[in-house]
N, C-alpha and C positions, 0 to 999 in steps of 0.2 A: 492493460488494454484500453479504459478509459481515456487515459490521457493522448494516446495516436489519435481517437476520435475527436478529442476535442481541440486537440493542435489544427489535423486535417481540414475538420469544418472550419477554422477560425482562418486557416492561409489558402483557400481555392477546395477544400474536398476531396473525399475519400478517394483511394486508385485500390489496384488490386493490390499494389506492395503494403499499402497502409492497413487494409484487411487481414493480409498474412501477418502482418505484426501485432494486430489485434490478438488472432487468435493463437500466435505462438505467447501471447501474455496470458493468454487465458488457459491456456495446456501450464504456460509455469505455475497459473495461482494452484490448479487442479493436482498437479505432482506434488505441490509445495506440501500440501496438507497430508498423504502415506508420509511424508519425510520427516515432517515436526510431529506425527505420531510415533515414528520410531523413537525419534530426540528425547518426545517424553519418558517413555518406556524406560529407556536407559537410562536416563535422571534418576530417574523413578527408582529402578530393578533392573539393573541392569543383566544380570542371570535369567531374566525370564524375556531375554528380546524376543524371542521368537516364539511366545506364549498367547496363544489366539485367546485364551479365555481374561489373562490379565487383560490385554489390549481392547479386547472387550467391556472389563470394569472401568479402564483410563476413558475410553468412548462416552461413559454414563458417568463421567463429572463434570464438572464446569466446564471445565478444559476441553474432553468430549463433545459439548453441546454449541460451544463456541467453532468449534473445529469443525462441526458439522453446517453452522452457518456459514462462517467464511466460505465453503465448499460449495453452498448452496449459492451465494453468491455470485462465486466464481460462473457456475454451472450457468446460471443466470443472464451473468451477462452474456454468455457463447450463446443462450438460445434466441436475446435479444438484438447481438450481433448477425444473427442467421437470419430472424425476420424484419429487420431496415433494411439488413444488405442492400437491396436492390429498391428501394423506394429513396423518395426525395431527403434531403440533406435535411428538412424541417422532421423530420421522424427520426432522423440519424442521432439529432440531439438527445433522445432518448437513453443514449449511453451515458454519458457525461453526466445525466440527471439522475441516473444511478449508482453514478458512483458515492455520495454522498452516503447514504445507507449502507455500502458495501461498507466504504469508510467508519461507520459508527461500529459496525463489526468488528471490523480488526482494533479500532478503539476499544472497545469490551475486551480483548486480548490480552492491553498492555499492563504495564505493573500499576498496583495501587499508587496514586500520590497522596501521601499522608499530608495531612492541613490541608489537601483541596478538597472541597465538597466532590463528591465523584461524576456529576453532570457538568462541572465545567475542567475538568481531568478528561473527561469522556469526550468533550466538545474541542479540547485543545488537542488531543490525541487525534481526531476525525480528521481536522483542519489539516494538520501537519502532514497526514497519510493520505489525504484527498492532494492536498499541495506537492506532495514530493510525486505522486502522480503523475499532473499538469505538467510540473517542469519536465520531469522526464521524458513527458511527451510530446513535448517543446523543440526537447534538445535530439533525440531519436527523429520526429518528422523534418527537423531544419535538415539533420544529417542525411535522411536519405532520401527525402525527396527534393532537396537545394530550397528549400522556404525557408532560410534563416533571416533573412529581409522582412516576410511578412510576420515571423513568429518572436522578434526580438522583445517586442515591446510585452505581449506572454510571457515568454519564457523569464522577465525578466519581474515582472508582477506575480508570477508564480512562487520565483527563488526569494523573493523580500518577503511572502507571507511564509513560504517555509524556513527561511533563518529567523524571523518573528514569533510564530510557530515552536521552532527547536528552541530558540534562546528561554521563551516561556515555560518550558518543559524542562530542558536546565536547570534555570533557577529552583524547579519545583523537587526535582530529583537531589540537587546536589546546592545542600545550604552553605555546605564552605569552599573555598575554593582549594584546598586539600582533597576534596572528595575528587577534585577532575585527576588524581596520581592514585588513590587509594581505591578506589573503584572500580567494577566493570561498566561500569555506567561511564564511569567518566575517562576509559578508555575508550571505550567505542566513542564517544563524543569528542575524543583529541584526535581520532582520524576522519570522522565528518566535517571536523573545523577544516584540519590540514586539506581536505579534499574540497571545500569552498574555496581556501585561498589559493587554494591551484588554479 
């Protein structure tokens, strides 16, 4: 949802279609989170999916606590989406400046990288999940509202810190380049590339 706002403000401002996709990003972050607590569960135990009391212990671990920020997040922004609605475009910023924090959130999420000290692990994860935001919402408001004119030179400052961003994360994840065939890691990152160079 961020990123609409911040594309929006950056090529002419918010419309009512830019809002609706605001808040249809913020009903996905809100769903996303029952879903990747089922994910866990089943990882987890997978016999007891439908175990309110386990799903309950999974809630009261790390995992749990993070799940419930992101949520809280999410929730967040839709309450701060609600109250700019209708005020000037200088308070609307107020999304976009939120994102960052959301971002450190879902940073807390990702996997450990071993040899990085975990605050700048944490601060490349943000980056890269704040950045793949922006672009997105680069390329969604050029698409629906016809501002790919004014949003190129975004969207395209956005995709250089997120391929910067992911390259850095690469490296940190995958030390030999056998890991990008032997890996989940470095499959999901041979269809990221493939879908850059598309």
């Amino acid at each position: 949802g961020f990123g609409v706002v911040l594309a929006a403000l950056l090529s002419g401002g918010m419309t009512d279609r830019c809002w609706r996709l605001v808040s249809t990003g913020v009903m996905l972050l809100i769903v996303a989170e029952p879903v990747a607590l089922l994910g866990q569960i089943a990882l987890l135990a997978p016999a007891r999916l439908v175990d309110l009391g386990f799903a309950a212990d999974v809630l009261l671990t790390r995992y749990g606590h993070l799940s419930a920020l992101r949520l809280a997040g999410a929730l967040g922004l839709w309450a701060l989406a609600g109250a700019v609605r209708t005020g000037p475009p200088r308070a609307q910023w107020a999304i976009p400046a939120a994102a960052m924090p959301v971002a450190v959130v879902y940073a807390a999420s990702a996997h450990r990288i071993d040899g990085l000290p975990s605050s700048i692990a944490m601060l490349l994860v943000a980056t890269h999940v704040a950045a793949f935001g922006a672009w997105l919402g680069c390329i969604v408001v050029a698409l629906r509202e016809s501002r790919g004119r004014q949003l190129e030179r975004p969207a395209v400052l956005t995709a250089v810190v997120l391929v910067l961003s992911g390259s850095g994360l690469a490296l940190a994840h995958i030390p030999a380049p056998s890991g990008l065939i032997e890996t989940a890691y470095g499959a999901t990152l041979g269809i990221k590339i493939a879908l850059v160079a598309a």
